[in-house]
C-alpha positions as CSV (number, residue, x, y, z in Angstrom):
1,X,67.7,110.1,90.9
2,X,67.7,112.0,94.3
3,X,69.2,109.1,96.3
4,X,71.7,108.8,94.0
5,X,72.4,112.7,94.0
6,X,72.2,112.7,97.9
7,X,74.8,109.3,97.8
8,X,77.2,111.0,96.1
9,X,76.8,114.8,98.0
10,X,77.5,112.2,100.8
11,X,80.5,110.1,99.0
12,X,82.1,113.8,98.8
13,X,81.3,114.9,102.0
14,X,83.1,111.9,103.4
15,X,85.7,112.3,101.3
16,X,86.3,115.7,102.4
17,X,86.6,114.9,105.5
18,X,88.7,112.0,105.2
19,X,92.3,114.5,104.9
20,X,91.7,114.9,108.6
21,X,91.1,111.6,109.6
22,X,94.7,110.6,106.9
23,X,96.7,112.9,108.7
24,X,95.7,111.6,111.9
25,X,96.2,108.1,110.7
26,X,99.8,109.4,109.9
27,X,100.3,110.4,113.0
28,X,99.5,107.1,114.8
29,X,102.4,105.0,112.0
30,X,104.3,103.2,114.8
31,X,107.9,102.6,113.7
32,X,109.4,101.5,117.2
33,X,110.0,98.1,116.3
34,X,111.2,98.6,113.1
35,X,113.9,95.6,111.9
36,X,116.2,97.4,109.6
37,X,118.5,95.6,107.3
38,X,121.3,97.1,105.3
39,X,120.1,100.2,105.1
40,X,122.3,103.7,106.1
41,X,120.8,105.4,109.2
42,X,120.3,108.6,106.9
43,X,118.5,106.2,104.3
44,X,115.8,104.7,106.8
45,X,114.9,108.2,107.8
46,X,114.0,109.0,104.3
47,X,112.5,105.4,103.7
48,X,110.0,106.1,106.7
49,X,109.3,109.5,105.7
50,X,108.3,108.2,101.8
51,X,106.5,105.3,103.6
52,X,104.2,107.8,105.3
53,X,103.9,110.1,102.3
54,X,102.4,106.2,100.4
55,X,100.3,105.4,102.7
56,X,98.5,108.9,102.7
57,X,98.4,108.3,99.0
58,X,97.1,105.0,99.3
59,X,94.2,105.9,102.1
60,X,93.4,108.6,99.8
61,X,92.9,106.7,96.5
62,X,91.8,103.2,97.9
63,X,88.1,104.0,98.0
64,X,88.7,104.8,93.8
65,X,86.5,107.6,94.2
66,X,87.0,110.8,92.5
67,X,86.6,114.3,93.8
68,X,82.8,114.0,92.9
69,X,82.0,111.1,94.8
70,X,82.5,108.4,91.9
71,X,84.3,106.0,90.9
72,X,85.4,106.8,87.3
73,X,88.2,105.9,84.8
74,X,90.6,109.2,86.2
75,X,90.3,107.7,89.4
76,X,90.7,104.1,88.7
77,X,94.2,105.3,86.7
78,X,95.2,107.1,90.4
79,X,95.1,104.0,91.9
80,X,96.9,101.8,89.5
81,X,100.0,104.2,89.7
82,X,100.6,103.3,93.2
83,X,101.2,100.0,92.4
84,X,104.7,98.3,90.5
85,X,103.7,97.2,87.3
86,X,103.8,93.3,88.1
87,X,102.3,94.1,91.9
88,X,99.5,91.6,93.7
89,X,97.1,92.5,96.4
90,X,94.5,90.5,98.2
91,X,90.8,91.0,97.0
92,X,89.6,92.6,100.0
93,X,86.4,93.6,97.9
94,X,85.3,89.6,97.5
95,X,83.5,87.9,99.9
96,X,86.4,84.7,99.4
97,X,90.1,87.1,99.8
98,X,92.4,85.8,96.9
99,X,95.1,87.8,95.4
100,X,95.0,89.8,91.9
101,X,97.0,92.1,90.2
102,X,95.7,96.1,90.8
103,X,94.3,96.1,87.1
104,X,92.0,93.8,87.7
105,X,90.9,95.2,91.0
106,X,90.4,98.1,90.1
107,X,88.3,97.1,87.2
108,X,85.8,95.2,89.5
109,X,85.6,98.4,91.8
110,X,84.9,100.0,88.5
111,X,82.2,97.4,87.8
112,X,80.4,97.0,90.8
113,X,81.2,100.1,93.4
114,X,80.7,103.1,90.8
115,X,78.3,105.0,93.2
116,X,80.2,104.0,96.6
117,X,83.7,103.2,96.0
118,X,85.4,100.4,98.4
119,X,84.1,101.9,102.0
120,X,87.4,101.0,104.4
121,X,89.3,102.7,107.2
122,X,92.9,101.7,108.1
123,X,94.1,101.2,111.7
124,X,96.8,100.1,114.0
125,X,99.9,100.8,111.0
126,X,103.7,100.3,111.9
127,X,106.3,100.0,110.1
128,X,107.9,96.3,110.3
129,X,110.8,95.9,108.4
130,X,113.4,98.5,106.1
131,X,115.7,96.2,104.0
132,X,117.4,96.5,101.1
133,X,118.0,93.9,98.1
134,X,119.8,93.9,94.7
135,X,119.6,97.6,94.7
136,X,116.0,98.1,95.5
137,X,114.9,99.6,99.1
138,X,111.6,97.5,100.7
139,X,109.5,98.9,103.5
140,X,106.9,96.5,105.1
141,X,104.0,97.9,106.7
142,X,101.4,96.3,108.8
143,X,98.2,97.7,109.1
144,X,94.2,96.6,109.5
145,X,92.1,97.4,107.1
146,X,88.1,97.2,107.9
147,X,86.3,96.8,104.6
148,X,82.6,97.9,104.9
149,X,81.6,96.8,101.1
150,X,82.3,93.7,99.3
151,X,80.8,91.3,96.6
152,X,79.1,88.0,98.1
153,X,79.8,85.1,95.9
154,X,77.0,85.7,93.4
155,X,78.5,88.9,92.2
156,X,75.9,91.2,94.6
157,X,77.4,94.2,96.5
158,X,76.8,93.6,100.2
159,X,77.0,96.4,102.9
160,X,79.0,95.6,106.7
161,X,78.5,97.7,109.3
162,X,81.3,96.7,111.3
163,X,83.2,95.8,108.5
164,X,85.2,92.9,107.9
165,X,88.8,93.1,109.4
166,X,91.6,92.1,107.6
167,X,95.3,92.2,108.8
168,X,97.4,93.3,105.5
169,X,101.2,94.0,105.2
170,X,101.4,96.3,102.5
171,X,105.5,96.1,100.9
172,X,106.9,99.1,99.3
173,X,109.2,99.1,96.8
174,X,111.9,102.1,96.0
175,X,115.3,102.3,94.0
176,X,118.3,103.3,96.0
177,X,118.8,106.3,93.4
178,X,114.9,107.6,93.7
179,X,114.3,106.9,97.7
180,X,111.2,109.1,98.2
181,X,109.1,107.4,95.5
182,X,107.8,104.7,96.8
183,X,105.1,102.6,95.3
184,X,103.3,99.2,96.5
185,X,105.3,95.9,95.3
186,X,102.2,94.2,96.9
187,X,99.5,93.9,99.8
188,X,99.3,90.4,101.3
């Protein structure tokens, strides 16, 4: 019962902590490069600046872990409501990457990470692409994402200490009416 106690003083310590290291990841969002496509100058302003304020969001929730260091059914919800309803992301929590839907992920987080969450930093972001389509707004993002926990193919949580390293391009999806809500269509 202590090292679980101490493991999640620790989960919250990190956690804590973590606002400074997301706002300095927020910082570093390179959009230089950016390929823009039908969008109105004052438009891709906005997109970007909703872009920035989802991935905060997402770096916050993506570990699943609540404000006490666990991963729980409040915080499971949190992360589902970044996600479109019909939305896939790759299983960076497998040892084999496939892709599911953010129920399902979430659910296995649930499962198997309760005490740690998914352990990950996100590095090297910029913003790709701003287009629009049939009257929806879509912001690609490319970012890598070092995973530090995953399940091996027997279903065992395994630990990484340099992580595993995975290239993702996170897509955003917003309404042309509702530009600064953004949530994720899908993480490839």
């Amino acid at each position: 019962i202590l090292a679980f106690a101490f493991f999640s003083i620790s989960n919250v310590t990190i956690q804590k902590n973590n606002k400074a290291i997301i706002d300095d990841f927020i910082k570093t969002i390179n959009d230089k490069k950016c390929l823009v496509m039908n969008v109105k100058d004052i438009d891709v302003i906005k997109l970007k600046r909703a872009t920035r304020k989802a991935m905060s969001k997402y770096y916050t929730n993506a570990s699943l872990l609540d404000n006490n260091g666990m991963v729980t059914r409040e915080s499971t919800q949190k992360f589902k409501e970044m996600f479109e309803e019909e939305s896939k992301l790759l299983s960076d929590i497998t040892q084999n990457t496939y892709n599911m839907n953010s129920d399902d992920y979430a659910s296995m987080v649930f499962e198997f990470f309760t005490n740690t969450g998914v352990v990950f930093t996100l590095s090297n972001p910029m913003i790709n692409k701003v287009y629009e389509n049939e009257g929806y707004y879509f912001t690609e993002v490319e970012v890598i994402k070092t995973v530090n926990n995953y399940l091996n193919n027997k279903m065992v949580m395994e630990k990484c200490k340099k992580g595993r390293q995975l290239k993702l391009v996170i897509t955003f999806r917003s309404t042309i009416y509702d530009i600064e809500n953004s949530l994720i269509q899908n993480i490839k």
